[in-house]
MITI-312702 format. One record per atom (N, C-alpha, C): residue in one letter; x, z, y. Coordinates in steps of 0.001 Angstrom, whole numbers, padded with zeros to 6 digits, always signed. Atoms other than C-alpha are relative to their C-alpha. Example, Ala and Ser with C-alpha at 12.3 -4.5 7.8 and 13.67 -1.06 7.14 Angstrom:
<atoms>
A+000890+000000-001190/A+012300+007800-004500/A+000900+000000+001200/S-000820-000060-001190/S+013670+007140-001060/S-000770+000730+001090/
</atoms>
This chain:
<atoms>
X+000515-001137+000773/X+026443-015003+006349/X+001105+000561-000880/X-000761-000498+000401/X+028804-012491+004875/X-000783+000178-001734/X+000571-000132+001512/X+028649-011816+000916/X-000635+001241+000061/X+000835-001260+000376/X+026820-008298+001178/X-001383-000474+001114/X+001304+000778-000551/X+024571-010301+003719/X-001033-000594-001263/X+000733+000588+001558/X+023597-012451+000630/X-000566+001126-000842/X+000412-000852+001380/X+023512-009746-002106/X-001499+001170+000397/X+001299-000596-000327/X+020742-007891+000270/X-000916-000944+000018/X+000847+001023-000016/X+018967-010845+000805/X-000805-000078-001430/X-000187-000020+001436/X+019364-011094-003118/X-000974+000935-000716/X+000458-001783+000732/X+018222-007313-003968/X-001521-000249+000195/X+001574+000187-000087/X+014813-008067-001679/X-000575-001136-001121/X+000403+001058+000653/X+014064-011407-003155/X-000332+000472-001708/X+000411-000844+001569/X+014627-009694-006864/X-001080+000747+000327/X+001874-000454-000249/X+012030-007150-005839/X-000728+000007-000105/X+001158+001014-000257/X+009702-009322-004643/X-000589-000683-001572/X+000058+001114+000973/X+010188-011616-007585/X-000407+001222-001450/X+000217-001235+001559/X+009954-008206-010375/X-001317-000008+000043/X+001428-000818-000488/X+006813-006783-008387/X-000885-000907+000719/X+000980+001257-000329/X+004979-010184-007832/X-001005+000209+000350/X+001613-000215+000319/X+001365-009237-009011/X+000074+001123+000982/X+000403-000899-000092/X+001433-006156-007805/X+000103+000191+002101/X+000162+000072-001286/X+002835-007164-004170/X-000058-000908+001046/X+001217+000664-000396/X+000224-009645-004150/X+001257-001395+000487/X-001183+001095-001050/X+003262-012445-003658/X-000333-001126-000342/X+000872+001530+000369/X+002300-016158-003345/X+001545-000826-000109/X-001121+000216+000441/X+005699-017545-002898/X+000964+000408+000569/X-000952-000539-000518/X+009036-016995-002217/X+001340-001233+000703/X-001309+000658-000772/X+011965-019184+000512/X+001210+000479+000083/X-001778-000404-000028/X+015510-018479+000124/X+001152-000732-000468/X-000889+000884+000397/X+018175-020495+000670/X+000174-001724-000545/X+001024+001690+000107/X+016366-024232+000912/X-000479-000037-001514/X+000528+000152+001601/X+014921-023280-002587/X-001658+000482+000235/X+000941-000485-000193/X+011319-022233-002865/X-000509+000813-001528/X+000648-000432+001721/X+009774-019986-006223/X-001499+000435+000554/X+001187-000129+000070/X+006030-019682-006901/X-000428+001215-001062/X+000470-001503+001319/X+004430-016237-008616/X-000718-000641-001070/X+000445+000491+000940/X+001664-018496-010039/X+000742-000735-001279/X-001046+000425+000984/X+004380-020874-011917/X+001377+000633+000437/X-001306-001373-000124/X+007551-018095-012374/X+000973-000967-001063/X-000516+000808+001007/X+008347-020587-015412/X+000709-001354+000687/X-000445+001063-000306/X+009445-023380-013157/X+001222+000253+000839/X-000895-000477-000229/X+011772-021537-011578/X+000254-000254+001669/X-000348+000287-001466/X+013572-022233-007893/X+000028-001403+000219/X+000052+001414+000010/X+012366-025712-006813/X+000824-000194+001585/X-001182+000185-001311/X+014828-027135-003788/X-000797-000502+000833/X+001414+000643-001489/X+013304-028089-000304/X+001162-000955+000744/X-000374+000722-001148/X+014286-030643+002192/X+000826+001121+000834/X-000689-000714-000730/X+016615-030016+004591/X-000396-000169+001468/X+001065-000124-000835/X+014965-028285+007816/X+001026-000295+001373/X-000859+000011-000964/X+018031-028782+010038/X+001112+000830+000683/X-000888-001040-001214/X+019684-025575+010872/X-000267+000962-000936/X+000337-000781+000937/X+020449-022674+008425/X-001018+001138-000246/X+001617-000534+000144/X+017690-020747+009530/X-001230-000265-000242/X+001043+001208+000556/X+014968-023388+009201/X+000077+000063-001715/X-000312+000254+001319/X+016346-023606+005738/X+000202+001420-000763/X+000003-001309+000427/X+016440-019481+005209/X+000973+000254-001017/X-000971-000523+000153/X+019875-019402+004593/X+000304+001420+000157/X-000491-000873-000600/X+020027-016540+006727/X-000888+001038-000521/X+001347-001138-000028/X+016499-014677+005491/X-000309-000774-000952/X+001159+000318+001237/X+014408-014883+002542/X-001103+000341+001230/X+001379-000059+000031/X+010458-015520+003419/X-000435+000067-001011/X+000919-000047+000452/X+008002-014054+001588/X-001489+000307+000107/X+001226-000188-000391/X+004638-014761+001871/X-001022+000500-001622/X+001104-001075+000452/X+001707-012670+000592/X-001391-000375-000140/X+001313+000531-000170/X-001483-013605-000309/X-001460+001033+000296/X+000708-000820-000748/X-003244-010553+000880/X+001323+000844+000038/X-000828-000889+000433/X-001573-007480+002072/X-000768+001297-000463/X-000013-001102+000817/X-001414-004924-000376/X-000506+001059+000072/X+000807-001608-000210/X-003046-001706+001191/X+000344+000560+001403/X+000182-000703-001240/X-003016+000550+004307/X+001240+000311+000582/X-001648-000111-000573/X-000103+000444+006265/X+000658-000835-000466/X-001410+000877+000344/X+001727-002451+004855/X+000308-000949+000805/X-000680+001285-000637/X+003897-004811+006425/X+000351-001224-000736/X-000283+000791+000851/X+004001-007976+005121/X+001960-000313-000272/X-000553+000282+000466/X+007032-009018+003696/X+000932-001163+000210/X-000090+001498-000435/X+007629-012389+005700/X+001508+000453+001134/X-000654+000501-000467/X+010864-013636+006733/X+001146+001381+000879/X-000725-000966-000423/X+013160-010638+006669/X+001538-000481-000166/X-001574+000435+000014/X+016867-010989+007392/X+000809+000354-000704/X-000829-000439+000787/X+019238-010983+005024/X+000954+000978+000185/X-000847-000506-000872/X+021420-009829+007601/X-000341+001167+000110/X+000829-001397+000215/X+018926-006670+006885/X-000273+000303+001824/X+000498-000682-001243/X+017569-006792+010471/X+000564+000680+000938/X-001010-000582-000710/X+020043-005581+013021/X-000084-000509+001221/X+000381+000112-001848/X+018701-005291+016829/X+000793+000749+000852/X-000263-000552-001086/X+020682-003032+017812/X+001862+000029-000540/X-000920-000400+000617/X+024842-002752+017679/X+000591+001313-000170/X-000312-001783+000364/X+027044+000012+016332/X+000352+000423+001406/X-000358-000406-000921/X+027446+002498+018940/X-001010-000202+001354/X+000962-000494-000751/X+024310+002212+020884/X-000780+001059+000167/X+001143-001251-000122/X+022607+005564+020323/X-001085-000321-000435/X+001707+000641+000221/X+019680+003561+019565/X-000572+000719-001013/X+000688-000501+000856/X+016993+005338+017866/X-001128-000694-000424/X+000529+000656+000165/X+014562+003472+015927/X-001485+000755-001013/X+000837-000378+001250/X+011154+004256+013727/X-000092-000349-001272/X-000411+000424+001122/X+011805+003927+009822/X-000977-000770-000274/X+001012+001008+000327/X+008528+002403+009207/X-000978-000303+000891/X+000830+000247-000554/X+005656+000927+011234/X-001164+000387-000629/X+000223-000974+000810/X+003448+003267+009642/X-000402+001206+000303/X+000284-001438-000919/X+001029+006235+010759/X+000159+000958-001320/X-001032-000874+001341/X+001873+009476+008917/X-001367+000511-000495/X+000583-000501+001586/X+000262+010812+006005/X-000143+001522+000071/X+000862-001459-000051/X+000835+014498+006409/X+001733+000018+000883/X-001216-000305-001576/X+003290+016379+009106/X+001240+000973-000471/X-000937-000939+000586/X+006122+018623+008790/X-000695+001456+000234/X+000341-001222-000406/X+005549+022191+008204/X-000898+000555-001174/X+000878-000289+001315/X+003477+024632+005765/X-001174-000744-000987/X+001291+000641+000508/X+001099+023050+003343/X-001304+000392-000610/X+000967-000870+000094/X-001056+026053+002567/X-000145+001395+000935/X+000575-000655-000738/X-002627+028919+004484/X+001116+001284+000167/X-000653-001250+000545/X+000017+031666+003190/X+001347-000865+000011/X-000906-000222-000191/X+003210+029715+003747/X+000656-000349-001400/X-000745-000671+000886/X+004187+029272+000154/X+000436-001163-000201/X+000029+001117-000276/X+004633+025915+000266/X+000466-000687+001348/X-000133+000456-000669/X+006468+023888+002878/X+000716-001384+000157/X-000022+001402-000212/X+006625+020187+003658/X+001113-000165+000888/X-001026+000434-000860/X+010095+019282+005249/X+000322-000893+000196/X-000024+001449-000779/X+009571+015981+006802/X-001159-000292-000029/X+001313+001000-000597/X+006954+013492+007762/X-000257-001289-001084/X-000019+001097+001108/X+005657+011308+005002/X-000588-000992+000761/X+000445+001352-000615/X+004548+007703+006591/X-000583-001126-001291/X+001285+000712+001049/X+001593+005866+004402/X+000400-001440+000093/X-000499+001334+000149/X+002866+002225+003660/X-000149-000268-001959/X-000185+000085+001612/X+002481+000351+000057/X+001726-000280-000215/X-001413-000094+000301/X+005119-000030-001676/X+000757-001340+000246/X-000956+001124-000488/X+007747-002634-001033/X-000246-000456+000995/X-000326+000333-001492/X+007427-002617+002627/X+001450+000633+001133/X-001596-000571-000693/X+010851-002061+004597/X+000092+001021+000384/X-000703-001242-000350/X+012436+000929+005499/X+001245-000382+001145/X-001339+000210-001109/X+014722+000847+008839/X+000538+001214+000106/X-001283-000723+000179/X+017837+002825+009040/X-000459+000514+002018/X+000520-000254-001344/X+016552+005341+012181/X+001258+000011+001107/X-000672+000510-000854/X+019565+004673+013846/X+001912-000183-000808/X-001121+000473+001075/X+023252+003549+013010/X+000573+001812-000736/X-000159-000820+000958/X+025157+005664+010416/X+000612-000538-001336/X-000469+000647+001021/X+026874+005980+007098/X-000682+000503-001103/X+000904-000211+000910/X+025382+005701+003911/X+000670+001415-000590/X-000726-000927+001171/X+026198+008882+001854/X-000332+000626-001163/X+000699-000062+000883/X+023908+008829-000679/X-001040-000940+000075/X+001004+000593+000524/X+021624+006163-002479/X+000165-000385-001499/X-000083+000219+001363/X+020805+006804-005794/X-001325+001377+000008/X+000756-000425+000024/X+018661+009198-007262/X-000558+001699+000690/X+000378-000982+000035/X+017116+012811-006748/X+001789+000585+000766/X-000984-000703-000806/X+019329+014896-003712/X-000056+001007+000493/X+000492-001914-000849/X+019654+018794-002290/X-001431+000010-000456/X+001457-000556+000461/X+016411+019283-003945/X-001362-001671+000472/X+000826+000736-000418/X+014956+015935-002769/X-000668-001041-001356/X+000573+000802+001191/X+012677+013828-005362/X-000166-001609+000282/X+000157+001583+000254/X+012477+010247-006341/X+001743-000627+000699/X-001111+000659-000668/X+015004+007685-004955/X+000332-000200+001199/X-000068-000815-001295/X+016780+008840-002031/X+001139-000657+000893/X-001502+000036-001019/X+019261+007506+000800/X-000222+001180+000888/X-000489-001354-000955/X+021251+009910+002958/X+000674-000974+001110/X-001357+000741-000809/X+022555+008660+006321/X+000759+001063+000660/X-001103-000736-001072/X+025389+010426+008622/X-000389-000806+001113/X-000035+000945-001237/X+024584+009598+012377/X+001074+000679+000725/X-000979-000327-000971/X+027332+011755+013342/X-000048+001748+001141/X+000097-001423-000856/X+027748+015212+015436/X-001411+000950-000598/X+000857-000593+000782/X+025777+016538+012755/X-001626+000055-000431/X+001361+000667-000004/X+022809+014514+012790/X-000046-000667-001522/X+000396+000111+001430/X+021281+013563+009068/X-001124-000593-000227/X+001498+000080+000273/X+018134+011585+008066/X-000021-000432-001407/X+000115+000603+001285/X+016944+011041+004629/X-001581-001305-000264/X+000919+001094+000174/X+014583+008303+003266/X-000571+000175-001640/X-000047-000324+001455/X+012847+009136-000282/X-001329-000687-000658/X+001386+000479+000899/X+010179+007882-002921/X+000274-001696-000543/X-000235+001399+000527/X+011834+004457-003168/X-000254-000486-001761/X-000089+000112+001919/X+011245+002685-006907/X+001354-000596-000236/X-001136+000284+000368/X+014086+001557-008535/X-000081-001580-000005/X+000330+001413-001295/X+015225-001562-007129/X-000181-000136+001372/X+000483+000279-001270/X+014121-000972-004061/X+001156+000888+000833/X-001384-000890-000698/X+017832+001093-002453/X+000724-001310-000152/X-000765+001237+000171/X+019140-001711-000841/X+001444+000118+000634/X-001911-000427-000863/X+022677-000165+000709/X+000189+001125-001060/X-000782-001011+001563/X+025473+002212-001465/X+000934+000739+001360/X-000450-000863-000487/X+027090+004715-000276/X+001326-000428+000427/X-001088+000911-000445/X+030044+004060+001867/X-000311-001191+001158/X-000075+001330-000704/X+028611+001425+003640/X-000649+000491+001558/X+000317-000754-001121/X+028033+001666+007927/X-001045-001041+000310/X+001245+000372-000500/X+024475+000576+009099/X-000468+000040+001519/X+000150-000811-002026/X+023111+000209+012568/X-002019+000064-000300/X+001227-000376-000484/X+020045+001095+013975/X-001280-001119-000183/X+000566+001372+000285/X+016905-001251+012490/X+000619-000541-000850/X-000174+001166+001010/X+018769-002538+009358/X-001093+000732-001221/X+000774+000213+001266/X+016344-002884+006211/X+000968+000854-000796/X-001385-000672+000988/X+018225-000257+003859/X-000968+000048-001568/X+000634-000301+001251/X+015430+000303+001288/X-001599-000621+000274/X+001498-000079-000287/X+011624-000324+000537/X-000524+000749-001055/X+000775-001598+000100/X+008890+002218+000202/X-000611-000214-001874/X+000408+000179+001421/X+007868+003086-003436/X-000102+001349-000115/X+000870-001371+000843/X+006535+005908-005366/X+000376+000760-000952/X-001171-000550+000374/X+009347+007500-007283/X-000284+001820+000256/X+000372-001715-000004/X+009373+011491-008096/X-001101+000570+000244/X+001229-000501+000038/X+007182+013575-007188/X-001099-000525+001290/X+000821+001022-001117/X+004972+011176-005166/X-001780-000274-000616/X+001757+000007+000902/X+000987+011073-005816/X-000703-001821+000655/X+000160+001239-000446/X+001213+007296-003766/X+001400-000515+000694/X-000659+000978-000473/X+003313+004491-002206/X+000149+000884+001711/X-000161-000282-001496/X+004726+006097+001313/X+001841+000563+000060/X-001365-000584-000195/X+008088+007208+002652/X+000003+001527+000902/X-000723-001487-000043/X+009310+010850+002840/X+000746-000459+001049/X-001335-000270-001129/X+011422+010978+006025/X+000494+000857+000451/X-000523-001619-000693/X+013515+013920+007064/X+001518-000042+000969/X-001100+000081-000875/X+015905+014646+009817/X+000678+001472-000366/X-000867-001452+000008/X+018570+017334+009463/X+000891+000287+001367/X-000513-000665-001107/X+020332+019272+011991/X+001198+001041-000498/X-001023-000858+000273/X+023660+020720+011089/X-000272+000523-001128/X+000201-000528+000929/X+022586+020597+007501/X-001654+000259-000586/X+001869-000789-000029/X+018814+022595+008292/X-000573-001321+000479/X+001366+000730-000009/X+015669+020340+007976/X-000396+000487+001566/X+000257+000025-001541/X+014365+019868+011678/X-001596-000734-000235/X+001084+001174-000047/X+010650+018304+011969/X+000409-001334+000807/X-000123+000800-000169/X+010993+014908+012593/X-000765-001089+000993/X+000467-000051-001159/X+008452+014216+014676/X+000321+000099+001639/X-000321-000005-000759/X+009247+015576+017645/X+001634-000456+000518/X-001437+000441-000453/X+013162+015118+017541/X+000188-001712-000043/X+000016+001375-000621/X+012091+011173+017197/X-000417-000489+001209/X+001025+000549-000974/X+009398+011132+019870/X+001568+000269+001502/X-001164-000242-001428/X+012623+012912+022109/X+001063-000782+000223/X-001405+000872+000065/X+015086+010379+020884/X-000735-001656+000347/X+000797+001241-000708/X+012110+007480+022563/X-000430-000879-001207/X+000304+001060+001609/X+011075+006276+018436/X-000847+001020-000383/X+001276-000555+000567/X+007736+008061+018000/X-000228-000509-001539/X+000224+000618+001322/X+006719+008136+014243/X-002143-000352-000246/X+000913+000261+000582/X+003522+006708+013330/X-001309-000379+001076/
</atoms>
């Protein structure tokens, strides 16, 4: 495991460990240690050794959930530090950011036009993963971007391809700008940040800059959303 392997591993686990109550967490595995939400005061108790650094979630924090949280969530269990990476750089691979049916679509949001929705929001609670829709470089994660609200990554996929990811809470932007991602890594989780009325992720694809619906240019790239 590389050291920015760890420090993501790290970022979720904090998270988890901030937003306990709220995302319903029973305990937490990382790194042959174990922590409990009920006792938070006892801190990281050490486990036996399971044989092999994955057994022992060297490689991945587990966290288990004692219900999940609301409509669309993914639990939380046994994500890779390694931030999830199925596919390598330079496959084309296109992936869906969340597992996650959508919320509302791209395109006007009233009768007259005055108002228009540029991307596909996807209904998930909050602190459920976010995958990077295919590789790319980070070029923004931090806050509010080109007019976009709450906490926002930007990726580059290249020949003028663009997707953004937005509504994250703070804490939850788990890659920095600069850094190259592939297709399927864990970059952020979903939160409710700016102008957000619930827990879901904003997704938008750009096209030489211009907002594109997202929808269809996933379903054509074989990563249907929702």
């Amino acid at each position: 495991m590389t050291g920015a392997d760890q420090a993501k591993g790290d970022a979720i686990v904090s998270y988890a460990m901030e937003n306990a109550e709220r995302l319903s967490v029973d305990y937490i595995i990382w790194r042959q240690h174990i922590w409990f939400a009920a006792s938070p005061g006892q801190g990281w108790q050490p486990m036996e050794d399971r044989g092999s650094p994955t057994a022992n979630h060297m490689d991945h924090p587990h966290i288990n959930l004692t219900r999940v949280p609301g409509p669309g969530a993914g639990v939380l269990s046994c994500l890779l530090a390694s931030a999830v990476q199925p596919a390598a750089f330079g496959t084309g691979q296109w992936v869906a950011p969340l597992d996650a049916p959508v919320r509302s679509s791209y395109g006007p949001r009233d009768l007259h036009g005055q108002t228009f929705h540029a991307g596909t929001d996807l209904a998930a609670a909050c602190g459920t993963p976010i995958y990077a829709a295919a590789e790319g470089l980070v070029t923004y994660a931090a806050g509010p971007y080109r007019g976009l609200t709450g906490n926002v990554v930007f990726l580059d996929h290249g020949n003028g391809v663009e997707t953004s990811y937005n509504h994250m809470d703070d804490g939850g932007t788990l890659v920095r700008p600069g850094e190259h991602v592939a297709a399927g890594q864990v970059i952020a989780l979903v939160g409710n940040s700016g102008n957000s009325t619930g827990c879901h992720l904003h997704f938008g694809v750009y096209l030489g800059g211009q907002h594109t619906d997202p929808e269809p240019f996933m379903a054509a790239a074989g990563a249907p959303l929702g």
